[in-house]
N, C-alpha and C positions, 0 to 999 in steps of 0.2 A: 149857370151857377155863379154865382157869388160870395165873394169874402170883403172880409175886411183884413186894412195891412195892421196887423200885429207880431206880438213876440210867439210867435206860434212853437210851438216842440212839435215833432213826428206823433206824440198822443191828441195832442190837442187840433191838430192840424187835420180838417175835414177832409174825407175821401170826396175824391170828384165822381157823382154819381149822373150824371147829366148823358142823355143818350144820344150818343152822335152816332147816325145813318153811314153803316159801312164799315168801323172799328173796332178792330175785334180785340181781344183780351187774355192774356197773361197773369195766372195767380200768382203772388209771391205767399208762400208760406214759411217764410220766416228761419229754415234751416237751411237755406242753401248757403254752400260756402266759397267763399275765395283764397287767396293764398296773398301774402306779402313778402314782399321779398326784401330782406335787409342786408345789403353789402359790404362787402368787407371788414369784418368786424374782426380787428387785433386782439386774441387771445395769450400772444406769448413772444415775446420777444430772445431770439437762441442763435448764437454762432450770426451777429451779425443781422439778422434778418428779419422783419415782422413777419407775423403768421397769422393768416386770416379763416374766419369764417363766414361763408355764406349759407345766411339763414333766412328759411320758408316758413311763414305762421299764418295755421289756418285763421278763416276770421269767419265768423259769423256775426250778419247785421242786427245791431242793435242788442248783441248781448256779449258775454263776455263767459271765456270758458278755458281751463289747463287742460294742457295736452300731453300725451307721452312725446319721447324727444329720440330723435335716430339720428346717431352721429355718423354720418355718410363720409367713406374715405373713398376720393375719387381715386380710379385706379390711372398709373403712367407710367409703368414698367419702373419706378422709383423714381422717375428723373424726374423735371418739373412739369408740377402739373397745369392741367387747365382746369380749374374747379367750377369754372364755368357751362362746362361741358353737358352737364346732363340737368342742367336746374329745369329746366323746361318740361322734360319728361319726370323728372323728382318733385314737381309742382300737381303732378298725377296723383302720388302718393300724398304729399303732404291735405290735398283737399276731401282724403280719404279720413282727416282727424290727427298729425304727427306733425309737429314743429321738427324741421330737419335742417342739421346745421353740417354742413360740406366742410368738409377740414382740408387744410393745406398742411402739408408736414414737411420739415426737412427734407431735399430731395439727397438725393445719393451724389451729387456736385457739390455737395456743402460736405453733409456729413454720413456715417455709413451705418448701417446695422450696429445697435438696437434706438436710432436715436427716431424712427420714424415712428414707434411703436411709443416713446417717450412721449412724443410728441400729440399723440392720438389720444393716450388717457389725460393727457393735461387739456384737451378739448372738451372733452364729457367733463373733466371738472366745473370749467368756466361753464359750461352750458348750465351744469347743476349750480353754482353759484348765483348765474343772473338768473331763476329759473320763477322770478317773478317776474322781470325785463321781459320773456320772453315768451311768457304763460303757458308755464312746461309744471309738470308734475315728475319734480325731479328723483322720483322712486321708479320712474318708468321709462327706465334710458335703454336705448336697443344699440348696438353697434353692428354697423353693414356699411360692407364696401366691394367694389368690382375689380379683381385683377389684381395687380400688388395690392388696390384697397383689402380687396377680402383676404388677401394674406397677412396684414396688420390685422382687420378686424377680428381673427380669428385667433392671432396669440394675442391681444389685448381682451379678451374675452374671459380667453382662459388662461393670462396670468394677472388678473386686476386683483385677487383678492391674497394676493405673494407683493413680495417687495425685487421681483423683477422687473427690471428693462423700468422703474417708475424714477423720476423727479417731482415729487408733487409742488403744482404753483400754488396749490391754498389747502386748505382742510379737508375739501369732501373729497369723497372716495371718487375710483374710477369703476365702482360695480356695474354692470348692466344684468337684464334682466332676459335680452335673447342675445346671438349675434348670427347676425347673417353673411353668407359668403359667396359672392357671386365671384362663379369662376377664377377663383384666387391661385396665385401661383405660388402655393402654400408649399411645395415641398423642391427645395432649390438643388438640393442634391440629387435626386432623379434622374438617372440618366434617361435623354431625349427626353426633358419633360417640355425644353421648348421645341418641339418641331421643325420649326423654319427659322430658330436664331443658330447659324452657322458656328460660331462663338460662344457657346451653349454652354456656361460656367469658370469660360476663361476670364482674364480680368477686362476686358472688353466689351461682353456682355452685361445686358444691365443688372442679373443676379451677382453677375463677380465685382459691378462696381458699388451696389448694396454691401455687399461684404468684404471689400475693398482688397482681396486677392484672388488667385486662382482656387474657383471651387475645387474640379477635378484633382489637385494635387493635396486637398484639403478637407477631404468630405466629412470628417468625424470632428474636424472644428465647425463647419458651414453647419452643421446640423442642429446648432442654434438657434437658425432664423430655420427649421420646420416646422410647422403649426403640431403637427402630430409629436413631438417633442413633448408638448406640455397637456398631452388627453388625461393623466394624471393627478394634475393638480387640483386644488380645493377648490371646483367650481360647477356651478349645479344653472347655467344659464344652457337649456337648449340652443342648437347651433341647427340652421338649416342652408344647407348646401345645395347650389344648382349650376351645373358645367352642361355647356353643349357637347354634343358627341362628335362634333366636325370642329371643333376647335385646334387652328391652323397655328397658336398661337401659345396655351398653355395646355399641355395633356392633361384631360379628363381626367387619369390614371393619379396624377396626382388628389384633385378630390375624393376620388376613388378611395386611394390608400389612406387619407383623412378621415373619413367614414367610416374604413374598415378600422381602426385602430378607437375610434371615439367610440364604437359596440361594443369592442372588446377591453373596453375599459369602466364600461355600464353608463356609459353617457347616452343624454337626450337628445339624439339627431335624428334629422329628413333631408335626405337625398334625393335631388331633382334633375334628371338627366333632359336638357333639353335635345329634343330629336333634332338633327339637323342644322341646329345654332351653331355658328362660329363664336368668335371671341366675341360676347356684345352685342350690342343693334338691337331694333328694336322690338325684337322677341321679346327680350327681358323689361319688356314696359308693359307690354298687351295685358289685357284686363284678366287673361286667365293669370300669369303668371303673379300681376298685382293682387288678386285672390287669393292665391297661397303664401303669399308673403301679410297679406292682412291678417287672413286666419292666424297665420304662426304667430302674429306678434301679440294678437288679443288672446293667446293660450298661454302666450312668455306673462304677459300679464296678467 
């Protein structure tokens, strides 16, 4: 086969149809996708510190398309995070159709309860602000996070549409439309709700140093930072919830009493008990558990 050198475009540019002995063939049709990966991207400048996000955008070749946006709060018992940690497996999800931006928040070294929660809706802001930057369909914002994440994402969920725990950096709201809560240590007052943290609400532990004193001597102030504190409030986003049953790390039991309190408040939840999962790993990536997080978010929408 033959060409000539011109200004050719991928339309005008002839398929090589020439039949080589031996070479076999791969269809491309035209939906398949990739992910990009944009690095630290500064949303917010607070107590000293930039705040970054890293952000996953699907691509599809040769066309151009908005997606909904999941603001991913990595979990790290509050302290600093690695928000690095899970993009590889959250590159799973985002090639599923969701621009996903991993937020870094205040860790509990800087500053203490409620400024992590501050921090999380002022990320879905900016994500809704640049959300042609980032070709986001900014009406379709999910908030999910693992471990202390899903215990932010779970009272920013359900206090976005209050003038709690918010500093707004710009105009648009911090609504979202589901929130997801993987294994979040949502309920801090609980006794044994950590297992195996010896220090378990004293100020030494990483809940006592979120809320910068002795839980145990202060349970009816601490009860602030419980997510079931606020099943109440004016908010109609579905929340789906999934704890291991061997989780060595945060008791189940607190999901548990988050669930049971979000029913009896006539809230839209799904409780996902995974068999056998401890804290994390990579249970919570596998293609079933990806499935039921797909479904719920194309129902939130």
């Amino acid at each position: 086969m033959k060409i000539e050198v011109r200004d050719y475009t991928y339309e005008t540019m002839p398929d090589y149809t020439d039949n080589v002995e031996g070479a076999k063939e791969i269809i491309m049709n035209g939906d398949e996708v990739s992910v990009d990966y944009i690095p630290d991207v500064v949303y917010d400048h607070k107590d000293g510190v930039n705040l970054h996000l890293q952000i996953l955008v699907p691509k599809l070749y040769n066309q151009s398309k908005i997606y909904p946006c999941i603001c991913y709060v990595q979990g790290s018992a509050w302290r600093k995070q690695n928000c690095y940690r899970e993009l590889v497996n959250l590159g799973k999800l985002a090639a599923r159709g969701y621009v996903i931006a991993v937020v870094e928040y205040r860790h509990s070294g800087i500053a203490h309860f409620p400024a992590q929660i501050i921090d999380a809706k002022n990320a879905i802001r900016f994500m809704k602000a640049h959300s042609d930057e980032y070709s986001i369909n900014k009406d379709d914002m999910i908030i999910m996070g693992n471990s202390s994440g899903g215990h932010m994402s779970s009272i920013v969920g359900m206090t976005a549409k209050t003038d709690k725990f918010d500093e707004p950096i710009n105009d648009e709201t911090c609504y979202v439309k589901g929130i997801i809560n993987q294994y979040g240590a949502v309920e801090v007052t609980l006794e044994d709700g950590f297992p195996t943290t010896p220090d378990h609400q004293l100020p030494t532990s990483p809940e006592g140093m979120l809320m910068g004193y002795n839980i145990r001597e202060n349970k009816e102030k601490a009860e602030i930072a419980n997510a079931k504190t606020y099943v109440n409030e004016d908010f109609n986003a579905p929340m789906l919830i999934m704890h291991g049953t061997k989780d060595t790390l945060v008791f189940c039991q607190e999901s548990v009493n988050l669930y049971n309190a979000l029913k009896e408040a006539n809230k839209d939840v799904e409780l996902y008990f995974i068999r056998h999962a401890d804290h994390g790993g990579p249970v919570f990536f596998k293609d079933e558990v990806l499935d039921v997080i797909d479904k719920f978010i194309q129902r939130c929408l």
